[in-house]
N, C-alpha and C positions, 0 to 999 in steps of 0.2 A: 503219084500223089504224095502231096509233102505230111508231116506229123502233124503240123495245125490242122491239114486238111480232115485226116484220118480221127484225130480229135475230135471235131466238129461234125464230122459223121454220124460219131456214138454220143456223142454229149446230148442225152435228154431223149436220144431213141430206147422205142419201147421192144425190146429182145426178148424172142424166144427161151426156154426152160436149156432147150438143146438143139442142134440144127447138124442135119450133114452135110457135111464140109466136099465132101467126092465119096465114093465107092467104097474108100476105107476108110477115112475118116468123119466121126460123129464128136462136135466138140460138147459136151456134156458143160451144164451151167455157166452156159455163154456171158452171162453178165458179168463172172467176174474173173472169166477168162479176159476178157475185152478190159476191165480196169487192171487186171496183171498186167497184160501185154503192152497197156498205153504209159504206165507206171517202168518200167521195166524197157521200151521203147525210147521214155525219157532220159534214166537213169543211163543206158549204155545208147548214145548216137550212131556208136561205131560200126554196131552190130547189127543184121538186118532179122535178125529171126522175129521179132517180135512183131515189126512192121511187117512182116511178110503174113504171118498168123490172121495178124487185124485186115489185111486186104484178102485174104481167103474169108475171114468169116463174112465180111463186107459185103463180097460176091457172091457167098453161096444165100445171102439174106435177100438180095435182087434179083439170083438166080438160080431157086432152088433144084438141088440135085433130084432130076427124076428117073431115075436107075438108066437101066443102058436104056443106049440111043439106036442101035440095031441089034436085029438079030442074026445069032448064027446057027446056020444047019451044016 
């Protein structure tokens, strides 16, 4: 997914307070995690952390995490 894409994603979606992201992570006031990450996504091209953040919250908002998937005895 390109940076326009990921832009356009969040541009004018209506986001959760907080959402988890996997098992360990809960990204706490996603709103302006999402405009850091797209700001800061901009600012540095070279670097993928911020892109990578935006496409975990992306997913985990299309696919929320619902604790494990099996069990074990």
């Amino acid at each position: 997914m390109t940076e326009q894409e990921l832009i356009d994603y969040f541009t004018g979606k209506d986001l959760p307070e907080s959402i988890r992201i996997n098992r360990a992570v809960t990204q706490h006031d996603v709103r302006a995690a999402v405009d850091r990450n797209i700001e800061t996504m901009l600012d540095n091209p070279a670097t993928n952390g911020a892109k990578h953040r935006l496409t975990q919250i992306m997913h985990a908002l299309e696919t929320p995490y619902g604790g494990l998937t099996a069990i074990f005895t």
